[in-house]
C-alpha positions as CSV (number, residue, x, y, z in Angstrom):
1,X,-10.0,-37.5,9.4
2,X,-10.9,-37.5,5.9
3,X,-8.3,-35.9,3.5
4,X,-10.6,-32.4,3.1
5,X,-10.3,-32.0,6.7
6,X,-6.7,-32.5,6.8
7,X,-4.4,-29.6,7.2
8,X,-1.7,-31.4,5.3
9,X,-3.2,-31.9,2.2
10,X,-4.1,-27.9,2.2
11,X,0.0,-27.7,3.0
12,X,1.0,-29.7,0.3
13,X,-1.2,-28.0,-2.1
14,X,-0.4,-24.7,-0.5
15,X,3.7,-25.9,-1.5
16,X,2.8,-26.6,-5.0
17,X,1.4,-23.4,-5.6
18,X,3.8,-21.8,-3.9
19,X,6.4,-23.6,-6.1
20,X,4.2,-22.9,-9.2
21,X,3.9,-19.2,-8.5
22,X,7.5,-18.5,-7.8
23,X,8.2,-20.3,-11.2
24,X,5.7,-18.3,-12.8
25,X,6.9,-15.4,-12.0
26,X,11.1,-15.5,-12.4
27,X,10.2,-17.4,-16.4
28,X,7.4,-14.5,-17.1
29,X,9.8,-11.9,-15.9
30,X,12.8,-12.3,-18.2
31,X,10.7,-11.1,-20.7
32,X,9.7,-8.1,-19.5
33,X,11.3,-4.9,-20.6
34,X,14.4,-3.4,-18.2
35,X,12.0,-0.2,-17.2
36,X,8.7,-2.0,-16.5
37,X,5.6,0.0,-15.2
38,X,4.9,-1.8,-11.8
39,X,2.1,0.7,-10.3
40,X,-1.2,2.0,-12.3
41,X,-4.1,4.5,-11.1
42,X,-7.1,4.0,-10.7
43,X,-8.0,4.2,-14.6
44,X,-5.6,1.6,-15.4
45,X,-2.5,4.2,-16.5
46,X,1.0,3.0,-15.6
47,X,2.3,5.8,-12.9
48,X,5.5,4.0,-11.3
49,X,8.5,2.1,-12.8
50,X,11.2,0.1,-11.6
51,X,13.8,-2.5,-13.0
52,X,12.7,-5.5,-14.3
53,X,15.3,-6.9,-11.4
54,X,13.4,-4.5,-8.4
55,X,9.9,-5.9,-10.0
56,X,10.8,-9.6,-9.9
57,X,12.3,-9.6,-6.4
58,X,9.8,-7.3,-4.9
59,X,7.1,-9.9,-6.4
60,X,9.2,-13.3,-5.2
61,X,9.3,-11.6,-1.9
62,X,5.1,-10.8,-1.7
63,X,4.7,-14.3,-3.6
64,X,6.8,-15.7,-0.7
65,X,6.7,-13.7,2.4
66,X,3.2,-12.9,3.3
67,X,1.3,-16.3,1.9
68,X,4.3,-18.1,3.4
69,X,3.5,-16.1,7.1
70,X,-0.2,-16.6,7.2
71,X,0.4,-20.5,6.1
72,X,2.6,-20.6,9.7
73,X,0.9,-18.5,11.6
74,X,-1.4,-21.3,13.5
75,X,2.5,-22.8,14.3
76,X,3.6,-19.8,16.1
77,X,-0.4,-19.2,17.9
78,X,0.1,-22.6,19.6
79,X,2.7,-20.7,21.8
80,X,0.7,-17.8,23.1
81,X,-1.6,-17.4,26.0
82,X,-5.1,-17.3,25.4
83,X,-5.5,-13.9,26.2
84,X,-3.8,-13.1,23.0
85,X,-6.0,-14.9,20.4
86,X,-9.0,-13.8,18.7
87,X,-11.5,-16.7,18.1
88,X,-15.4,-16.8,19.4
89,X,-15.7,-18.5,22.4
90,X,-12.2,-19.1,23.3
91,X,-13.0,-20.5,26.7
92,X,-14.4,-23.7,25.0
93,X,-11.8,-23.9,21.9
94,X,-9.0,-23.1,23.9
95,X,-9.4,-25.6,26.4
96,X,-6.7,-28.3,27.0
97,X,-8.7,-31.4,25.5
98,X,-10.2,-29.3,22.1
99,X,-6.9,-26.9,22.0
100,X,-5.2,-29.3,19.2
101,X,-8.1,-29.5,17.3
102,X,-8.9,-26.0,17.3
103,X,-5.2,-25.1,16.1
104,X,-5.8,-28.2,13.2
105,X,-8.8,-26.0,12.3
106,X,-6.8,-22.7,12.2
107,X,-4.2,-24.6,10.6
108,X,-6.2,-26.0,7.9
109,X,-8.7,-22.5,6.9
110,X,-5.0,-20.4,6.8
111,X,-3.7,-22.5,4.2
112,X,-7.0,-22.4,1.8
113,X,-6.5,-18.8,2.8
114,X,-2.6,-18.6,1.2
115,X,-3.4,-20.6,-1.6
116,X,-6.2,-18.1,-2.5
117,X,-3.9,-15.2,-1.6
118,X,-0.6,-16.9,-3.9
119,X,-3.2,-17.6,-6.6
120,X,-4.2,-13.5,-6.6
121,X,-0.9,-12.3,-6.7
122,X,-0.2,-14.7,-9.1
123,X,-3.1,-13.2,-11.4
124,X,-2.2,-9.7,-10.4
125,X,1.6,-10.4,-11.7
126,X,-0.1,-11.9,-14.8
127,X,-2.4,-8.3,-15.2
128,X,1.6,-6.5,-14.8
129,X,3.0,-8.8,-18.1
130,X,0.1,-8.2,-19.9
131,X,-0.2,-4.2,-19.4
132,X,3.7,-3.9,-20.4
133,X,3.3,-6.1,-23.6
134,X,1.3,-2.5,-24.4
135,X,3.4,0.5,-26.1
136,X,2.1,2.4,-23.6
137,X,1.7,0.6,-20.9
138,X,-2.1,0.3,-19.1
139,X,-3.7,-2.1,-16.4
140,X,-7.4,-3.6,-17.6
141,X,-9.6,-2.2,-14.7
142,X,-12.2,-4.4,-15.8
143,X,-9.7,-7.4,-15.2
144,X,-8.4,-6.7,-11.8
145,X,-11.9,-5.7,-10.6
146,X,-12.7,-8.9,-11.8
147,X,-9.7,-10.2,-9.9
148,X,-10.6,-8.5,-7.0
149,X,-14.3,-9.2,-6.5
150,X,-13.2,-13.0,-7.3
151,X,-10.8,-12.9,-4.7
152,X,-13.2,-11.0,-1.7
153,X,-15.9,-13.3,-2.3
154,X,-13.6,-16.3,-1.7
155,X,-12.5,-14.2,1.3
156,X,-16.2,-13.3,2.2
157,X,-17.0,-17.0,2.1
158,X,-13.9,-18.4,3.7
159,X,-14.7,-16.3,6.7
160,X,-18.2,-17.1,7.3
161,X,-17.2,-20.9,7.5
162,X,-14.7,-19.9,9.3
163,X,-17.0,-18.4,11.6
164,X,-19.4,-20.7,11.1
165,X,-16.7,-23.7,12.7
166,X,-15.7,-22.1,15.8
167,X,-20.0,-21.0,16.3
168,X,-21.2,-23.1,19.7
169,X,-24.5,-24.8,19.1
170,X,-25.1,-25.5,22.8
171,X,-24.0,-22.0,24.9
172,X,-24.3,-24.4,27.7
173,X,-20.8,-25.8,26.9
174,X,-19.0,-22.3,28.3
């Protein structure tokens, strides 16, 4: 297995970002000021406040928490029944002698997945420090659309191959 197919070199890197991001955020926080805008409408205006404290620990928990879940979730799929998981033509991928493999796959397309998900909220936390460096503080809608269609494309693409590698070439295998 070369190291590109290897779900441990997606882990690692998935641990470094997370380790990156979580730094990122607790040393950009300090300097934010103790009544921080944390929510914006849809032109980019600063509607909702919290502490700086409430702001950090709500993003260390996202930053954390949900990468962190879809990185395990293959781990905890390797315990249900079949009949529980979505995945095109189960009845071949799911079968005793390509079950590991299948759950390598899975294992190794949701950690690309949380590294692109850590690296958004990342950016979006980076958008949050920028808007309340303003005396009054705004979003750039132009930069979080950018953010946004950035990160759906990667999304757009990561599913199709995702797709794509569970796609039977011979239906003659069922």
């Amino acid at each position: 297995m070369n190291r590109l197919n290897n779900p441990n070199y997606f882990y690692s890197a998935f641990i470094i970002l997370m380790v990156c991001a979580i730094y990122f955020v607790i040393n950009t926080s300090t300097h934010l000021p103790a009544n921080m805008a944390s929510h914006f409408n849809a032109e980019g205006i600063a509607d909702g406040f919290m502490s700086k404290e409430g702001y950090t620990h709500t993003m260390l928990t996202l930053v954390v928490l949900v990468p962190g879940l879809l990185a395990v979730l293959p781990f905890g799929m390797r315990k249900l029944p079949a009949s529980l998981i979505n995945l095109p033509h189960k009845e071949f991928w799911l079968q005793p002698e390509k079950r590991e493999e299948t759950f390598l796959t899975l294992s190794l397309f949701m950690s690309v997945l949380a590294c692109f998900l850590l690296l958004f909220l990342s950016y979006v936390h980076w958008l949050v420090i920028q808007a309340n460096k303003l005396q009054t503080p705004a979003m750039s809608v132009m930069n979080i659309l950018v953010g946004m269609v950035i990160f759906l494309s990667l999304i757009g693409v990561w599913s199709l191959l995702l797709h794509r590698q569970f796609k039977l070439t011979d239906p003659t295998k069922l």
